[in-house]
N, C-alpha and C positions, 0 to 999 in steps of 0.2 A: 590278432590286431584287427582293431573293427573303424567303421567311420560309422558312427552313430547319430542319427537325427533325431530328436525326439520330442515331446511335449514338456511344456514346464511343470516344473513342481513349484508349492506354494513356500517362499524361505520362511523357515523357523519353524515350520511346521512337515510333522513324518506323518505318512499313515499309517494305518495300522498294523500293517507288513515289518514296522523295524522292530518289535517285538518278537518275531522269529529272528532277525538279523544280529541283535543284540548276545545271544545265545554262542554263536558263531563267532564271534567279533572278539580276541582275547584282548586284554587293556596293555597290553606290552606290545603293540604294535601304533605305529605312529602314522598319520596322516597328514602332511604340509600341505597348507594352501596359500598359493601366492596369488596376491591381486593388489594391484596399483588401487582400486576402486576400495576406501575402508569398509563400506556397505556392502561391495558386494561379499568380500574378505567375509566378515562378521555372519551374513548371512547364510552363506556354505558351511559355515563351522556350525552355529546353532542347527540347524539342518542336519548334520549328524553327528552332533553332540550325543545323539542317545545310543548309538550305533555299538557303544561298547572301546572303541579306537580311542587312542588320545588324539585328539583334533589339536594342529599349532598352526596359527598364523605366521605370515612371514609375508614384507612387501613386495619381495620379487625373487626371481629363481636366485640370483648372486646373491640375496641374505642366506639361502640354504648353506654357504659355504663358511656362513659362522658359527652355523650349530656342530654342536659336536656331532661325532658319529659314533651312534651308543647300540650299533651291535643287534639292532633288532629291527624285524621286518616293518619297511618303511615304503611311503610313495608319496609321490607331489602332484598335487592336483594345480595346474597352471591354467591362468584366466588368460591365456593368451596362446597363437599358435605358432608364436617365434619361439623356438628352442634352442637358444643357446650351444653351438657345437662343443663350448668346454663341462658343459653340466654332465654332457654323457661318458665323460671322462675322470672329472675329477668327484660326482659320486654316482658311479657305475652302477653302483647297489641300490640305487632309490629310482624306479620306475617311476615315470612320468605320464600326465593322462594330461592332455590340454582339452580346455574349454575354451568355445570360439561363438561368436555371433553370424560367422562367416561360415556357410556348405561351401568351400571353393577345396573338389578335391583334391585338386592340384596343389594347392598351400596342405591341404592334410596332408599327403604324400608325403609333401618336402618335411612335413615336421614329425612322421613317424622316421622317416630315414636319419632327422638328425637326433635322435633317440625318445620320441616319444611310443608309449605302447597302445596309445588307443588316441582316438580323437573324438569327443564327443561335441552335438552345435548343441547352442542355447534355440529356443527353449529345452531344457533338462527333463530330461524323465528321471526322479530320485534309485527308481530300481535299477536303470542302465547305469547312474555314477556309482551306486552300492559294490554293481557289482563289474565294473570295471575295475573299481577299487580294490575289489576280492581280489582280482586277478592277480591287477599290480602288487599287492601285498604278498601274494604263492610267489611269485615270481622273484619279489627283491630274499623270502627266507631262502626259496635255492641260491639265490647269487651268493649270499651270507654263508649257507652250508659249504659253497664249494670252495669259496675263499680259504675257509677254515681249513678245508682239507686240502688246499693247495698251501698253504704256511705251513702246515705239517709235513710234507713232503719235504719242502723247502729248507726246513730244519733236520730231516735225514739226510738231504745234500748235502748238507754245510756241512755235518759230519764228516764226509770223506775226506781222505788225502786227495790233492791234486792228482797222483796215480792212480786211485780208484776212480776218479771222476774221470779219467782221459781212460780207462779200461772202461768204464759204463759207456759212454759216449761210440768208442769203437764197434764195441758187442752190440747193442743196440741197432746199428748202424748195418748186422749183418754178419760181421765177420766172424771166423772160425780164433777158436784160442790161437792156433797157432800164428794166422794173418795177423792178427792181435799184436803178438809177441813179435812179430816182423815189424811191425809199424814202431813199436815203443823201443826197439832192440834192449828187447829181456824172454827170457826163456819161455818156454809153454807152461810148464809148475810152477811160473811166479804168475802167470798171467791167470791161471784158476786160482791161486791164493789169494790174487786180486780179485776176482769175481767172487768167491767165495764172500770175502767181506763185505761188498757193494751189497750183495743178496740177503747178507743181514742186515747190515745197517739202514737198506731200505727196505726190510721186512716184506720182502716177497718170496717168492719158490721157484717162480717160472721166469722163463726168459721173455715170454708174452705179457706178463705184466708188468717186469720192467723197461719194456718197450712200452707200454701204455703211461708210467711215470714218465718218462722221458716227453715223450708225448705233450704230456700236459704239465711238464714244465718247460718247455718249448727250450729245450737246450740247444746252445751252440755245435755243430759239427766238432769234430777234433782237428784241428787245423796244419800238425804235425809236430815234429820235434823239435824244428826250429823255431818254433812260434812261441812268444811271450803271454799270448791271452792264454786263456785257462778256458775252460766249460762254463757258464755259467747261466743260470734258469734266468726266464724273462721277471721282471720286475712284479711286486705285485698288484701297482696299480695297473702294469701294461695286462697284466695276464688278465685282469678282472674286467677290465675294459674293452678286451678284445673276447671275453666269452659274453660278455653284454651286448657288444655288437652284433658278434654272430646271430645272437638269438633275434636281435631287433630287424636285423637284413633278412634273415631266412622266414619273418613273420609278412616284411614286402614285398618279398617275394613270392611269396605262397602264401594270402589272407587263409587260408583253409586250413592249414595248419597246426596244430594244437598249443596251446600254449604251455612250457614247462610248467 
């Protein structure tokens, strides 16, 4: 994450650099730009109109919430350095770059923390927004990929019995088949015929990597015998939302960083 200063570039007009950018640039990847101002709006979009992106307008971040979410790497370029704390929540997946007339990097600060990944000031350099944009776009296809492979998980959980899901939970947790079989009061041979199934059902071999599923589906503890809740993984917006933060906090934390 960077706070960016830089010169203006001319609206409506690329040089000669966005014919390498164009090459790069696949057309199934979207670029939102919000701006109260319709000039300025109109002007950032012709400007990288040629870039290869589908360029969409939109008057402010809260219209982003009427577009669909069509599954492909995406980012919102904001003419403003107020970031809405529910945008970084309810679309996790679309990285945010604010434009600002204001260097106060105190207000940058505050508006990478509440989920923006770069802060760029006006006057614009067109190669710093390109490639901020580059960034934002790597970044929303891993949030996209990881989604997908957390649904996936998500639907080998569902598979289980409640009793394979309260043996994953255990095991996971540490314990031996047999502490297992003391916890659930059932034998040690029904408590590996229970593992056994969990190992298929979530297609793993090791017990490391299904500590690693668990992991990242951030399962409930087993709570005991007497308990009415069941196991069950965090939600998918919370799961999406909470690997989006991670990445956003560990970037203001450490500028140096790399970016996924």
């Amino acid at each position: 994450m960077r706070l960016s200063f830089h010169p203006v570039f001319n609206a409506g007009r690329l040089p000669a650099m966005a014919g390498d950018i164009r090459s790069v640039a696949p057309s199934n990847r979207i670029v939102f730009i919000a701006a109260e101002n319709p000039f300025a709006r109109r002007s950032m979009a012709v400007t990288l109109g040629d870039t290869g992106w589908q360029v969409r307008e939109i008057t402010s971040a809260r219209a982003l919430l009427a577009e669909p979410q069509h599954g492909v790497p995406s980012c919102l370029v904001l003419d403003e350095l107020v970031v809405p704390e529910w945008l970084a929540v309810e679309r996790a997946e679309i990285p945010i770059i604010c434009v600002t007339g204001h260097t106060d990097v105190l207000s940058a600060v505050q508006a990478m923390k509440a989920g923006a990944v770069d802060v760029l000031a006006k006057p614009l350099r067109l190669e710093s927004l390109i490639g901020s944009i580059e960034l934002a776009l790597e970044r929303s296809e891993a949030l996209l990929l990881q989604g997908r492979e957390e649904r996936a998980l998500r639907d080998r959980y569902a598979a289980l019995s409640q009793r394979e899901r309260q043996v994953m939970s255990l095991v996971v947790s540490g314990l031996l088949n047999k502490q297992v079989g003391g916890e659930l009061g059932i034998s040690e041979i029904t408590v590996k015929a229970h593992r056994g199934k969990v190992m298929r059902k979530m297609n793993v071999r090791t017990l490391a990597a299904l500590v690693n599923i668990a992991g990242k589906l951030r399962l409930e503890p087993y709570a005991g015998p007497g308990s009415t809740r069941q196991t069950q993984p965090a939600s998918p917006a919370v799961s999406s939302s909470i690997s989006a933060l991670a990445w956003r906090m560990s970037d203001v934390s450490n500028p140096s960083m790399k970016r996924p």
